[in-house]
N, CA, C and O atoms as a Tinker XYZ file with bonds, in Angstrom:
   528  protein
     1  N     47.204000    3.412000   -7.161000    73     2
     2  CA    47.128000    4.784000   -7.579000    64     1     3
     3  C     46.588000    4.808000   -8.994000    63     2     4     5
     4  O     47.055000    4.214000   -9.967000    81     3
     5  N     45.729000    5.445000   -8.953000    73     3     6
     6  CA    45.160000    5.767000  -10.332000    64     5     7
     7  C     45.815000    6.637000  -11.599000    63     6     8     9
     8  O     46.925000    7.149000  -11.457000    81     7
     9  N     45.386000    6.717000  -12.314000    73     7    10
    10  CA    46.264000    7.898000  -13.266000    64     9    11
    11  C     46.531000    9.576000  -13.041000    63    10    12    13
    12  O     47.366000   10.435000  -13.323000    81    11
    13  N     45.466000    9.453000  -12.464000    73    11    14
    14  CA    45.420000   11.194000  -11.682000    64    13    15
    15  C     45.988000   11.539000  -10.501000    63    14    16    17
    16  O     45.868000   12.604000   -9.896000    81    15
    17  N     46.837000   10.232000  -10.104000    73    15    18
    18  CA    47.417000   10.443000   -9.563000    64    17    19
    19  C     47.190000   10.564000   -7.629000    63    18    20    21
    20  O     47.821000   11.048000   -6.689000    81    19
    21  N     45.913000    9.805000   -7.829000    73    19    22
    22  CA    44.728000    9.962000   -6.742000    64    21    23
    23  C     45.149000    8.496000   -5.680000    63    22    24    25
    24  O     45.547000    7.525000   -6.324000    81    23
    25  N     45.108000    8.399000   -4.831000    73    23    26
    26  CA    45.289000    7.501000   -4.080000    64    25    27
    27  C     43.632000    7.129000   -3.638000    63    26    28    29
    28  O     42.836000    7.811000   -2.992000    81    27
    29  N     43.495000    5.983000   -4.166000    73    27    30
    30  CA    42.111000    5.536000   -3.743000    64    29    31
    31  C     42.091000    4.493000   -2.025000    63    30    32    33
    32  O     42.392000    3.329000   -2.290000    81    31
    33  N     41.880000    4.646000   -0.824000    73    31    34
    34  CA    42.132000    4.440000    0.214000    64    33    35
    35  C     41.539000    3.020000    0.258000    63    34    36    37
    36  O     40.407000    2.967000   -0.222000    81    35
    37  N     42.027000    1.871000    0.715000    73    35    38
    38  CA    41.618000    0.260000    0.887000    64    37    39
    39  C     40.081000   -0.112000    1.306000    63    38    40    41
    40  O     39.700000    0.317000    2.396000    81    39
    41  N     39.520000   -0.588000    0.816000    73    39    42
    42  CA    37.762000   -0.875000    0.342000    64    41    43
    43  C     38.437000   -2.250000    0.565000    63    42    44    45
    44  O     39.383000   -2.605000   -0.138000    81    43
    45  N     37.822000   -3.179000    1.771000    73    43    46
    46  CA    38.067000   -4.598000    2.178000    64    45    47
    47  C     37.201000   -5.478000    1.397000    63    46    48    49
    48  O     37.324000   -6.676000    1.144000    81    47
    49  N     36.092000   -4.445000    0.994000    73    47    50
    50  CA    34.921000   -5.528000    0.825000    64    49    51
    51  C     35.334000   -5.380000   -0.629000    63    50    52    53
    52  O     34.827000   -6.272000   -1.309000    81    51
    53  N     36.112000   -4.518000   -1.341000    73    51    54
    54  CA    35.859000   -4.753000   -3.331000    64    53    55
    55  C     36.936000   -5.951000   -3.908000    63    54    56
    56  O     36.945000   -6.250000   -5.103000    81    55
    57  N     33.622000    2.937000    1.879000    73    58
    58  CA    34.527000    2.671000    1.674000    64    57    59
    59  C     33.502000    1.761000    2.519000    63    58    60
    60  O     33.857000    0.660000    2.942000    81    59
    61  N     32.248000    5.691000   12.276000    73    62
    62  CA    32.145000    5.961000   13.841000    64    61    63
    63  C     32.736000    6.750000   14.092000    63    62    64    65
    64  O     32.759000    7.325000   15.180000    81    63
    65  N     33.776000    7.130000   12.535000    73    63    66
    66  CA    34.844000    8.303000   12.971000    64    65    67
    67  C     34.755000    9.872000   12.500000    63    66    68    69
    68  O     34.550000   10.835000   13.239000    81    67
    69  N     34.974000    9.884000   10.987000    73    67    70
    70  CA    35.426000   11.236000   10.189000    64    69    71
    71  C     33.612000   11.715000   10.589000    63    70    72    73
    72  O     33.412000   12.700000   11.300000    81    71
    73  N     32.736000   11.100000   10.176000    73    71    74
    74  CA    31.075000   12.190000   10.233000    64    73    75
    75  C     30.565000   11.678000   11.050000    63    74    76    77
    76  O     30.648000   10.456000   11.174000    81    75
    77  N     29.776000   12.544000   11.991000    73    75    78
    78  CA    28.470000   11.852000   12.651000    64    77    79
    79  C     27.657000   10.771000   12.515000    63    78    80    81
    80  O     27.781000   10.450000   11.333000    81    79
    81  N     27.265000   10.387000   12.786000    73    79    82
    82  CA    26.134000    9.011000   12.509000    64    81    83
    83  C     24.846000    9.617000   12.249000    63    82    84    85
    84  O     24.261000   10.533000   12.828000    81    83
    85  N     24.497000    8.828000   11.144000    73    83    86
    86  CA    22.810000    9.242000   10.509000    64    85    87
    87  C     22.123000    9.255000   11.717000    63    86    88    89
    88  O     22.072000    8.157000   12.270000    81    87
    89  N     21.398000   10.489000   12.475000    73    87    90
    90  CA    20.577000   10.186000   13.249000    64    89    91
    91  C     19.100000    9.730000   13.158000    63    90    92    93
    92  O     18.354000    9.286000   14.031000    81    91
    93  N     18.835000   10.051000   11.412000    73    91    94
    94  CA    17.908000    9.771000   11.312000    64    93    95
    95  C     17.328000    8.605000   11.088000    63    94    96    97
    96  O     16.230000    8.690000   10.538000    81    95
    97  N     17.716000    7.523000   11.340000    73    95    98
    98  CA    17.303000    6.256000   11.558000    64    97    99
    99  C     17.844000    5.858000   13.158000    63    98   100   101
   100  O     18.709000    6.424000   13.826000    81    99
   101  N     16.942000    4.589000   13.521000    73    99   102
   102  CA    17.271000    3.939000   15.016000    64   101   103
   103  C     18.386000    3.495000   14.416000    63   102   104   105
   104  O     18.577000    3.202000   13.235000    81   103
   105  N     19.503000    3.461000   15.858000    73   103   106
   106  CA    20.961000    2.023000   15.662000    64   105   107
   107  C     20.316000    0.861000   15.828000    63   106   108   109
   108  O     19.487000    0.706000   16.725000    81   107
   109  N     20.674000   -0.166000   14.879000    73   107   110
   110  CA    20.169000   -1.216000   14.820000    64   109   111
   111  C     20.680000   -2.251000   16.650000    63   110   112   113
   112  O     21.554000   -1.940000   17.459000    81   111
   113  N     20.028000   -3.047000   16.676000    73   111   114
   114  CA    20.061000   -3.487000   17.848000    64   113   115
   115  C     21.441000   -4.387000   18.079000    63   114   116   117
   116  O     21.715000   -5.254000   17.248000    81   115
   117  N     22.110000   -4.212000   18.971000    73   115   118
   118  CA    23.856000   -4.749000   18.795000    64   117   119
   119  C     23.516000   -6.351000   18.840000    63   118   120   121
   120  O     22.544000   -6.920000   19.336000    81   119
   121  N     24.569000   -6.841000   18.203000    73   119   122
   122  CA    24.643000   -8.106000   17.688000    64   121   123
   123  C     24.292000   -8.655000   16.632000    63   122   124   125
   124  O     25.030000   -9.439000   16.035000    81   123
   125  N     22.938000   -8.286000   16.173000    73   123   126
   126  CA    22.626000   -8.391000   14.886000    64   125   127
   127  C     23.148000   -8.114000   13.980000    63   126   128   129
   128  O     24.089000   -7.341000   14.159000    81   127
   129  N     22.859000   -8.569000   12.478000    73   127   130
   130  CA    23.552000   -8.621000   11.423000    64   129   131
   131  C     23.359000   -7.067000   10.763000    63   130   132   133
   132  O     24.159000   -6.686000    9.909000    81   131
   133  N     22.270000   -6.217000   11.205000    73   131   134
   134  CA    22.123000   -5.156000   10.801000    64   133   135
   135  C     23.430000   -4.338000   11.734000    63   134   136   137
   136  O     24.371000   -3.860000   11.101000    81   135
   137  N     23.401000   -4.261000   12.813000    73   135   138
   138  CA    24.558000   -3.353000   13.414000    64   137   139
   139  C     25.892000   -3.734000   12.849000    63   138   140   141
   140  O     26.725000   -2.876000   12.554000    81   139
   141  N     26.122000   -5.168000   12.681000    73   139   142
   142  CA    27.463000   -5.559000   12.270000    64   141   143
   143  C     27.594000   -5.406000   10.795000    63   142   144   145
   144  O     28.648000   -5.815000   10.308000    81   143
   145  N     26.567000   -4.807000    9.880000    73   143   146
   146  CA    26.615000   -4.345000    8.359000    64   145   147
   147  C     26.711000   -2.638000    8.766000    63   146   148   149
   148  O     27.361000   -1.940000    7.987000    81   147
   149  N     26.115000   -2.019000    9.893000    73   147   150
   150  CA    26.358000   -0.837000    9.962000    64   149   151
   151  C     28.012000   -0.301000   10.373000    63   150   152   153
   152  O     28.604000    0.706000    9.987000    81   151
   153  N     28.396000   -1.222000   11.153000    73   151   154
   154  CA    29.784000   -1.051000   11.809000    64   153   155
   155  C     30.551000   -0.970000   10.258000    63   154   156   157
   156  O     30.866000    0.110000    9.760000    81   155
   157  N     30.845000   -2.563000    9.451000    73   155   158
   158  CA    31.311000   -2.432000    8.349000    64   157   159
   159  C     31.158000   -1.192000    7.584000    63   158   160   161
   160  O     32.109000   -0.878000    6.868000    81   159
   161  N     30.200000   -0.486000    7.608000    73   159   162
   162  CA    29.911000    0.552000    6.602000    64   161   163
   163  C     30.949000    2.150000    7.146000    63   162   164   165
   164  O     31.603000    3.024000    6.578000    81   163
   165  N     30.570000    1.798000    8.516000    73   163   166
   166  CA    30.923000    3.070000    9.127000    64   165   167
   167  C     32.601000    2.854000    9.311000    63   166   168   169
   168  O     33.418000    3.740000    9.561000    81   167
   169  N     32.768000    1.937000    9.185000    73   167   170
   170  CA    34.152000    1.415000    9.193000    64   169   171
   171  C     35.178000    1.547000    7.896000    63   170   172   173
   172  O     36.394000    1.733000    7.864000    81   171
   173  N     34.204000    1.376000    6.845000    73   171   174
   174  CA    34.741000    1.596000    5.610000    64   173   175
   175  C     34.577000    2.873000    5.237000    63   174   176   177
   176  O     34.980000    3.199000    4.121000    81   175
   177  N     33.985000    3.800000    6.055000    73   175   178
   178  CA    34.116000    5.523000    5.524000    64   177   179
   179  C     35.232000    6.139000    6.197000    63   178   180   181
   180  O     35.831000    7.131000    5.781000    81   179
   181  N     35.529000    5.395000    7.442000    73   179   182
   182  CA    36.619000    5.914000    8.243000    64   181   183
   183  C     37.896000    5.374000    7.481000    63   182   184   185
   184  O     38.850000    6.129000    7.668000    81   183
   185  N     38.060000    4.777000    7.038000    73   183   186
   186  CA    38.903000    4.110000    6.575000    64   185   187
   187  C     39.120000    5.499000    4.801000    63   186   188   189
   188  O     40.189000    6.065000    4.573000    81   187
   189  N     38.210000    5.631000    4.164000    73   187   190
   190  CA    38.243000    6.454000    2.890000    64   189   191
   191  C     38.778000    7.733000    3.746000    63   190   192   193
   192  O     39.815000    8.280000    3.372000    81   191
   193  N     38.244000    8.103000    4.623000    73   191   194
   194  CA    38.417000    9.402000    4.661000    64   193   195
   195  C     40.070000    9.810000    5.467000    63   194   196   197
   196  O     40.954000   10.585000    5.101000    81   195
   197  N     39.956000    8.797000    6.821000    73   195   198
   198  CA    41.445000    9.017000    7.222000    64   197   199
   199  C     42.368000    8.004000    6.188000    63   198   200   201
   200  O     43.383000    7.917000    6.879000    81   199
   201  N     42.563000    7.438000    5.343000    73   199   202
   202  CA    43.320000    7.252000    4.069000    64   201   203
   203  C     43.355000    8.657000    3.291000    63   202   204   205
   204  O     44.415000    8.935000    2.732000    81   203
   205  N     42.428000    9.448000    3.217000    73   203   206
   206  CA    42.460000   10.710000    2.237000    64   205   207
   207  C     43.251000   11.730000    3.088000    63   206   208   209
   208  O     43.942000   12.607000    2.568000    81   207
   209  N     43.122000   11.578000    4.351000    73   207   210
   210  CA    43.808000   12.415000    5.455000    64   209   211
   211  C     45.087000   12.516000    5.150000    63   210   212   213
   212  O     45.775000   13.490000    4.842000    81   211
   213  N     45.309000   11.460000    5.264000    73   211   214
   214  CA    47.168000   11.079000    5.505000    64   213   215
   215  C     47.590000   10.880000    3.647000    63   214   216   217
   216  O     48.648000   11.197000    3.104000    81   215
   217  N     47.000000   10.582000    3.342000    73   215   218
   218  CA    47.696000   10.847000    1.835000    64   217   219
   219  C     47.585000   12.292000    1.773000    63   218   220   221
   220  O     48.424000   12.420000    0.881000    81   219
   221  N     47.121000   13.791000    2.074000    73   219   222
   222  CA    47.363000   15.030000    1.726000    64   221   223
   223  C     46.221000   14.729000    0.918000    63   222   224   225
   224  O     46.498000   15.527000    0.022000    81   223
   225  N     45.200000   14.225000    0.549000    73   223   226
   226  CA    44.425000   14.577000   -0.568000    64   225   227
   227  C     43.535000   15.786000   -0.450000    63   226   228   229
   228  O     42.840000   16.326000   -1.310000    81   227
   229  N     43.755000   16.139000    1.058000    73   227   230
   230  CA    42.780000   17.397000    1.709000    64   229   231
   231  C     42.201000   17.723000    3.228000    63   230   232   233
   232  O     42.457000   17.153000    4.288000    81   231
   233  N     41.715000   18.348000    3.075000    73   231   234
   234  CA    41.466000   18.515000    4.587000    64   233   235
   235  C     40.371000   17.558000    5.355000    63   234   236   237
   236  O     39.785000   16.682000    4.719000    81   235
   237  N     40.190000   17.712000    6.378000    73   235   238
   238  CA    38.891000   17.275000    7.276000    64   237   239
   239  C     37.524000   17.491000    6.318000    63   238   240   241
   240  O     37.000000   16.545000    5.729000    81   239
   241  N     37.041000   18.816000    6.249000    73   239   242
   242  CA    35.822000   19.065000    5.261000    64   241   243
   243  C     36.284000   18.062000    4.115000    63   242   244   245
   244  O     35.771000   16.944000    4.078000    81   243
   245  N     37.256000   18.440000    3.164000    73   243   246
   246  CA    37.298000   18.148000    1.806000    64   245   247
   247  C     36.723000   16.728000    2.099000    63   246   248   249
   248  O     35.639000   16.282000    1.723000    81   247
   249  N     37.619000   16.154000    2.803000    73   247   250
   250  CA    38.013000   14.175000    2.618000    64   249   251
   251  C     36.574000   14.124000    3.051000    63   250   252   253
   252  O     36.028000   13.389000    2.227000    81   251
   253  N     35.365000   14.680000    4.240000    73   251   254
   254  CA    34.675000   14.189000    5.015000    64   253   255
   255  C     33.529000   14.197000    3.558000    63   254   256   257
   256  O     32.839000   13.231000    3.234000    81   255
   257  N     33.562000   15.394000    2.916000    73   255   258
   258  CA    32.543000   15.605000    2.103000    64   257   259
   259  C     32.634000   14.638000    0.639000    63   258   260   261
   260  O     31.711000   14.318000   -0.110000    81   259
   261  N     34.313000   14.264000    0.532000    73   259   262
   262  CA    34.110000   13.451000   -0.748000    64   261   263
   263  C     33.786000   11.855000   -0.622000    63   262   264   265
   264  O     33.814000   11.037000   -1.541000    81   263
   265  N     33.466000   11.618000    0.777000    73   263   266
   266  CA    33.167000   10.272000    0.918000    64   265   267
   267  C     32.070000   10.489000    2.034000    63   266   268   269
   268  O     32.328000    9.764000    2.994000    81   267
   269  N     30.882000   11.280000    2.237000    73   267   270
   270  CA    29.713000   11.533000    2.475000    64   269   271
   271  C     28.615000   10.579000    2.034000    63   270   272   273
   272  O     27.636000   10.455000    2.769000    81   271
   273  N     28.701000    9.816000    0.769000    73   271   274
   274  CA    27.569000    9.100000    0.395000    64   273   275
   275  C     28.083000    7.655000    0.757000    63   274   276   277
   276  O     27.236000    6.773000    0.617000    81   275
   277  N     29.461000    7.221000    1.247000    73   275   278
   278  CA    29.585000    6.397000    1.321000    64   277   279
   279  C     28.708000    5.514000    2.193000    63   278   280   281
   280  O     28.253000    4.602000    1.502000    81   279
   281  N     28.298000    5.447000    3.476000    73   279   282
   282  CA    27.460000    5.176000    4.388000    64   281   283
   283  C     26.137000    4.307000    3.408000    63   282   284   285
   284  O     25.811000    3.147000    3.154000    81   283
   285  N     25.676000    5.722000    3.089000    73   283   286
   286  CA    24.173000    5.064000    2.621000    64   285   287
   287  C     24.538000    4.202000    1.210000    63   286   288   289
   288  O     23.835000    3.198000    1.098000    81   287
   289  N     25.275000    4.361000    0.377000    73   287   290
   290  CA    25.381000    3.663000   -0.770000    64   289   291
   291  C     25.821000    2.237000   -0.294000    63   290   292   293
   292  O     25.515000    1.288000   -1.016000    81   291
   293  N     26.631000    1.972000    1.056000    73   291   294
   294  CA    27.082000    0.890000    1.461000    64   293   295
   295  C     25.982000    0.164000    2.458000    63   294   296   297
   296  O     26.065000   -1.057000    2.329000    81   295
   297  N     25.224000    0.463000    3.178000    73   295   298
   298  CA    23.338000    0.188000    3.473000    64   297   299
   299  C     23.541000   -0.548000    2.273000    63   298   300   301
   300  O     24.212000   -1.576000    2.187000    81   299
   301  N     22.884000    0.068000    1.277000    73   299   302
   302  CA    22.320000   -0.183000    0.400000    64   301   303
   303  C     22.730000   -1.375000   -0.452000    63   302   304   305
   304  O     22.086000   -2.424000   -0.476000    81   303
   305  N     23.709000   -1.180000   -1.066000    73   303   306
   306  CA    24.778000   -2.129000   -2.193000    64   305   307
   307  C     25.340000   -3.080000   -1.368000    63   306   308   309
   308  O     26.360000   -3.548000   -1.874000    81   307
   309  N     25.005000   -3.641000   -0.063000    73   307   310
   310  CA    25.980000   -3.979000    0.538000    64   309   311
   311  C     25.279000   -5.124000    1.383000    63   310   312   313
   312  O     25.266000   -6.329000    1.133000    81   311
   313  N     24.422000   -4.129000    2.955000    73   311   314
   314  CA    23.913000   -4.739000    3.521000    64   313   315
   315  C     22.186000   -5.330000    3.134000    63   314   316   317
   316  O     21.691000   -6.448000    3.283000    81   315
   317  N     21.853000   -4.606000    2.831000    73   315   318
   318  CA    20.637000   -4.651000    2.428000    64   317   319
   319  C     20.734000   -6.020000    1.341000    63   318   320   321
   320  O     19.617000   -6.516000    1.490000    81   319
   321  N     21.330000   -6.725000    0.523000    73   319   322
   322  CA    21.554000   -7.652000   -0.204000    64   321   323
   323  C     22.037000   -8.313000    0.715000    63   322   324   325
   324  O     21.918000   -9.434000    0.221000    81   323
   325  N     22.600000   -8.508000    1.906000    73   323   326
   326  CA    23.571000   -8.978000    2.606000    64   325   327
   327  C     24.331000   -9.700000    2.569000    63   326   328   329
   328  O     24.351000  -10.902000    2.834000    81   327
   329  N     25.361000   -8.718000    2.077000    73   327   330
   330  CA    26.598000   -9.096000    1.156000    64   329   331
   331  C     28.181000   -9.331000    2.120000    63   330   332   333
   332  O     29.230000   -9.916000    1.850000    81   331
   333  N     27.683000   -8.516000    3.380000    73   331   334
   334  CA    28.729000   -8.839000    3.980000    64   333   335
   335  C     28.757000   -9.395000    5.162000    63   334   336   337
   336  O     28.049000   -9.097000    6.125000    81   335
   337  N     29.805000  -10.439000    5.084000    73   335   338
   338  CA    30.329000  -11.726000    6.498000    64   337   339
   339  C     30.856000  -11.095000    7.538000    63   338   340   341
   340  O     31.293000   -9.972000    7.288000    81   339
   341  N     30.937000  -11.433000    8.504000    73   339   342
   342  CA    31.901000  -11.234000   10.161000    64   341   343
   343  C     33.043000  -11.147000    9.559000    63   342   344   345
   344  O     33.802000  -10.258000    9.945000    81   343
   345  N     33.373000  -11.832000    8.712000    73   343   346
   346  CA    35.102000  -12.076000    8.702000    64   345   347
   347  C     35.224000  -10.634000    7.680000    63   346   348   349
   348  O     36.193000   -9.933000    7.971000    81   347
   349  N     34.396000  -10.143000    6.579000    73   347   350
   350  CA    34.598000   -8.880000    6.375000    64   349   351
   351  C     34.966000   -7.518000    6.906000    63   350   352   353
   352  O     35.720000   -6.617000    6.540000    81   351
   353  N     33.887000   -7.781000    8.219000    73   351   354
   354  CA    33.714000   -6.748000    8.782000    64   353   355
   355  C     35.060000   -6.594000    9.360000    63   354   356   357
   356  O     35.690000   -5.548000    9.205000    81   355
   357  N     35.625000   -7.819000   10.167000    73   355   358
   358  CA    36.720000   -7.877000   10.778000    64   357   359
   359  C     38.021000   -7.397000    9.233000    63   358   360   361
   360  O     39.029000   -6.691000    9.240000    81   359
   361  N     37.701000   -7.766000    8.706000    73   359   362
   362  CA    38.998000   -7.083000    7.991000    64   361   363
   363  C     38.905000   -5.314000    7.611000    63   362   364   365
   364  O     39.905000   -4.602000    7.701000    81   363
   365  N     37.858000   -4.902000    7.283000    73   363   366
   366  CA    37.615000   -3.739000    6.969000    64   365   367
   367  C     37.809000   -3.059000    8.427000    63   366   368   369
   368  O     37.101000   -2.053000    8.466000    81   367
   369  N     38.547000   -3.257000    9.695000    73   367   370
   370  CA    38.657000   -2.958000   11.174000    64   369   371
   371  C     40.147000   -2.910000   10.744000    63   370   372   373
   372  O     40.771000   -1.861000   10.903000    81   371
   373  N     40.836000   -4.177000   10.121000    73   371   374
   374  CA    42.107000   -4.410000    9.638000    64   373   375
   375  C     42.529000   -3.252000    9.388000    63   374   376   377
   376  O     43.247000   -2.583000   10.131000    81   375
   377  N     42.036000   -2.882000    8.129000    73   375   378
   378  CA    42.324000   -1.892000    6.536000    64   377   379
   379  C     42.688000   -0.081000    7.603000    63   378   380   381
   380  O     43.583000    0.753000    7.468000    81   379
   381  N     41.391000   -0.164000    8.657000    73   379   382
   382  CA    41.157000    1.137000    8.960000    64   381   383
   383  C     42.063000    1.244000   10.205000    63   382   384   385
   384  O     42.300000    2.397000   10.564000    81   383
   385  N     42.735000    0.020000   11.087000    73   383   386
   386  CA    43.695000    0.594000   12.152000    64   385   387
   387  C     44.493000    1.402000   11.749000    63   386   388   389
   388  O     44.465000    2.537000   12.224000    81   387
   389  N     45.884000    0.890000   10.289000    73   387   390
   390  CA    46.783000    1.778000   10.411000    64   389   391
   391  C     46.569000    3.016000    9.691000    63   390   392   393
   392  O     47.583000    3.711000    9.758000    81   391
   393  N     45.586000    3.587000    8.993000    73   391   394
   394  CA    45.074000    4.655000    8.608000    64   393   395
   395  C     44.999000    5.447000   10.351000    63   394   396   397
   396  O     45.845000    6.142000   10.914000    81   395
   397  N     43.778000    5.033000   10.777000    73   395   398
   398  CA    44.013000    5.745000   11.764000    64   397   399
   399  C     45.057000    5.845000   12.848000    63   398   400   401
   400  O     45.127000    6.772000   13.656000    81   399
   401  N     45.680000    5.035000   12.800000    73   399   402
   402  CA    47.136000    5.258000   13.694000    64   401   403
   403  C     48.394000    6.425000   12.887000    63   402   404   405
   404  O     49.254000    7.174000   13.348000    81   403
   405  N     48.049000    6.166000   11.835000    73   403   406
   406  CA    49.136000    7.276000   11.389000    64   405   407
   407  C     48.942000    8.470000   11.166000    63   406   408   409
   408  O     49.885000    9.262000   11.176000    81   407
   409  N     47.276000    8.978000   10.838000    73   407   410
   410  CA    46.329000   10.077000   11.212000    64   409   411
   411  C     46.881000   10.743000   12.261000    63   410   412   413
   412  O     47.635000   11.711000   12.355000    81   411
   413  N     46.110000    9.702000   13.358000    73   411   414
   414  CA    45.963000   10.466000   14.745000    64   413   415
   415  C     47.604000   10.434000   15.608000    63   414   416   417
   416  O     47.720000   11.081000   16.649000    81   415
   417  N     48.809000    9.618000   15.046000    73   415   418
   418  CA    50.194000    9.742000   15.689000    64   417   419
   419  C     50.380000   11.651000   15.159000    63   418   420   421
   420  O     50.908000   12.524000   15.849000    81   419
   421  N     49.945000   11.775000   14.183000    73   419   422
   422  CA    50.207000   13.639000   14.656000    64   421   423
   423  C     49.593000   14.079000   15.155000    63   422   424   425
   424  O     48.383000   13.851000   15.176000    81   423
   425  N     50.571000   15.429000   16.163000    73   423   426
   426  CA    50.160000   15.779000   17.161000    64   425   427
   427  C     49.383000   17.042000   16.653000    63   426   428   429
   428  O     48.661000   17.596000   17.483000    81   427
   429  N     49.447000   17.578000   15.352000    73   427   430
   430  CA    48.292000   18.203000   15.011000    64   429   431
   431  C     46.995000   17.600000   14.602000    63   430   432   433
   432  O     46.326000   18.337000   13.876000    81   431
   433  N     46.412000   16.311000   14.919000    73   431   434
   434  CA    45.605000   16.255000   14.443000    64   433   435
   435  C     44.352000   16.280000   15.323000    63   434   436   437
   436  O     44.380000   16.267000   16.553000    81   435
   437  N     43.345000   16.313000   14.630000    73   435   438
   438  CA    41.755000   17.005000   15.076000    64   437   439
   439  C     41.667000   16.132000   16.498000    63   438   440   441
   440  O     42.067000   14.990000   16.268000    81   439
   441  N     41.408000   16.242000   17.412000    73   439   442
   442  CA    40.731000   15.546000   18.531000    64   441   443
   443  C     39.450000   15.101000   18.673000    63   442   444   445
   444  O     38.905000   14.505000   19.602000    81   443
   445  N     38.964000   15.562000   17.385000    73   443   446
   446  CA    37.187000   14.709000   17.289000    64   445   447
   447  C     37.723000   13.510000   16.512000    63   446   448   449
   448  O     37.372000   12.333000   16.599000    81   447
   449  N     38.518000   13.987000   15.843000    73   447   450
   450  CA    38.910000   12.392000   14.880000    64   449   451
   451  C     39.557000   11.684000   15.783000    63   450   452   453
   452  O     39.218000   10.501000   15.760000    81   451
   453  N     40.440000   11.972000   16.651000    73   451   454
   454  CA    41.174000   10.760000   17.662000    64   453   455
   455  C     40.937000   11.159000   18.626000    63   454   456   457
   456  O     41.723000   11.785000   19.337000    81   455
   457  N     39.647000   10.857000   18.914000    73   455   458
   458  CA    39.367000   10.545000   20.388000    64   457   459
   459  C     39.856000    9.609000   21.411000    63   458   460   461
   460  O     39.968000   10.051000   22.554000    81   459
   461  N     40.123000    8.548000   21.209000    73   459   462
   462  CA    41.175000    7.143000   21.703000    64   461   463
   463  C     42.442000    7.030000   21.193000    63   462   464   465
   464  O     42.901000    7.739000   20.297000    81   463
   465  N     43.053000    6.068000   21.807000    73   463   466
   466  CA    44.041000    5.605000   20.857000    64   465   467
   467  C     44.813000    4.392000   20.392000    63   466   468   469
   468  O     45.244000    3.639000   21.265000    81   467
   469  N     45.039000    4.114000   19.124000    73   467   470
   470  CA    44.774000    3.151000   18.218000    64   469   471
   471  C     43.755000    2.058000   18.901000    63   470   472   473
   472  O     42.531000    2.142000   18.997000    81   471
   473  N     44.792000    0.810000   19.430000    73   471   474
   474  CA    44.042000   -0.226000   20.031000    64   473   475
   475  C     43.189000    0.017000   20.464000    63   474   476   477
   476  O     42.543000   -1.029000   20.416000    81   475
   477  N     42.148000    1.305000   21.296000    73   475   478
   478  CA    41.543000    1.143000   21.807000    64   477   479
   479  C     40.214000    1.627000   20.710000    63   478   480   481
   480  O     39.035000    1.375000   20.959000    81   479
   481  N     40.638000    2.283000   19.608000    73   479   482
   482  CA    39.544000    2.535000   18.545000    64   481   483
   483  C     39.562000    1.112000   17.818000    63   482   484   485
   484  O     38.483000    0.942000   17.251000    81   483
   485  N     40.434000    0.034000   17.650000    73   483   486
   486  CA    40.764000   -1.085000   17.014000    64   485   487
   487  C     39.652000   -1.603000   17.585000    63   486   488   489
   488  O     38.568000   -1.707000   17.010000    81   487
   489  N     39.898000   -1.949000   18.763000    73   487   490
   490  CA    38.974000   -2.916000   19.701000    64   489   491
   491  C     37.569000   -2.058000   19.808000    63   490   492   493
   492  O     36.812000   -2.936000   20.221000    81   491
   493  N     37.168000   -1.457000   19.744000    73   491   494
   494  CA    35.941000   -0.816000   19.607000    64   493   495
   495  C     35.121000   -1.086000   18.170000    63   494   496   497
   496  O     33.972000   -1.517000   18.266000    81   495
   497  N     35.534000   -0.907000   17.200000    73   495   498
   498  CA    35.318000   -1.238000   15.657000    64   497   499
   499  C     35.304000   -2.892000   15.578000    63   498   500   501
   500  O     34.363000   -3.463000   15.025000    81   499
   501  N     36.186000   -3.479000   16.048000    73   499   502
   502  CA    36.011000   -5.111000   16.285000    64   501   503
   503  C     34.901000   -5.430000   16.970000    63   502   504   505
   504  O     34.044000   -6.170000   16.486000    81   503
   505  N     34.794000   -4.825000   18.342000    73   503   506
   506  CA    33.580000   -5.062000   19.019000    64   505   507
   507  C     31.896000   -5.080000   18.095000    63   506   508   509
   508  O     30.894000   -5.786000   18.214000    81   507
   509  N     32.230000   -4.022000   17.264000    73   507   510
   510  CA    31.128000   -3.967000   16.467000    64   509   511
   511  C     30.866000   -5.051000   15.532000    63   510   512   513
   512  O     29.802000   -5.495000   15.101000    81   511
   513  N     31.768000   -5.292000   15.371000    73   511   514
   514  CA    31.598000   -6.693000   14.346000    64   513   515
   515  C     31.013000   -8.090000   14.954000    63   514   516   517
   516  O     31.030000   -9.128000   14.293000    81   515
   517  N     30.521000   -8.017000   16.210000    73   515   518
   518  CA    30.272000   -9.234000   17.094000    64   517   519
   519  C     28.964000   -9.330000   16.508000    63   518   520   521
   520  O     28.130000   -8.501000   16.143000    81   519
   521  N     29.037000  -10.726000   16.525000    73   519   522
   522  CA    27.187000  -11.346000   15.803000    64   521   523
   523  C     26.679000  -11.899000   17.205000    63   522   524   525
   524  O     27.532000  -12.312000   17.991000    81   523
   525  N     25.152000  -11.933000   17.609000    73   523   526
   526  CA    25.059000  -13.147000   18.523000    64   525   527
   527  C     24.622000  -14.284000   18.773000    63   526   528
   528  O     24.936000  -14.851000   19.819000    81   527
């Protein structure tokens, strides 16, 4: 926790769920190191945003919009240098289960955000992390 009192949500690497996927680029081709840097990325926004969820820091919009650049800044700073390992990716899957398990265990919460449940969003986000 910071001084403001802000709960900054677990970043595995030092963030498929909370936003859509950039359509404006192709998905990189599965297995490759590009899909398994995209998974990590998309993995680490889900992770900022349902962490911002469940801490009260705000709503769906608020949390979705204050971690909006995360995606492309993590492309960028991240994969594009290719900075991150399998065993990353697999932990940043870690960081984001119990965020989203404690999210989506209320029964008010959004049904675009928990579409599955836990294990089966676990194992989906892992899946992404497969190299070939």
């Amino acid at each position: 926790m910071g001084t403001t009192g802000v709960v900054n949500p677990t970043d595995a690497g030092a963030p498929a769920d909370p936003l859509p996927p950039d359509d404006s680029r192709p998905a990189p081709e599965p297995g490759t190191y590009a899909a398994m840097c995209h998974n990590y990325c998309g993995a680490l926004l889900s992770t900022q945003v349902y962490g911002c969820l469940v801490a009260g820091q705000g709503d769906v919009a608020a949390c979705q919009a204050r971690f909006a650049s995360t995606p492309s800044l993590c492309e960028e700073m991240r994969c594009a240098p290719m900075l991150v390992d399998q065993a990353l990716c697999f932990k940043q899957c870690d960081a984001l289960g119990p965020r989203y398990e404690t999210y989506c265990a209320d029964t008010t919460a959004s049904a675009s955000l928990c579409p599955t449940a836990a294990a089966a969003h676990d194992e989906t986000c892992r899946a992404g992390c497969a190299l070939k």
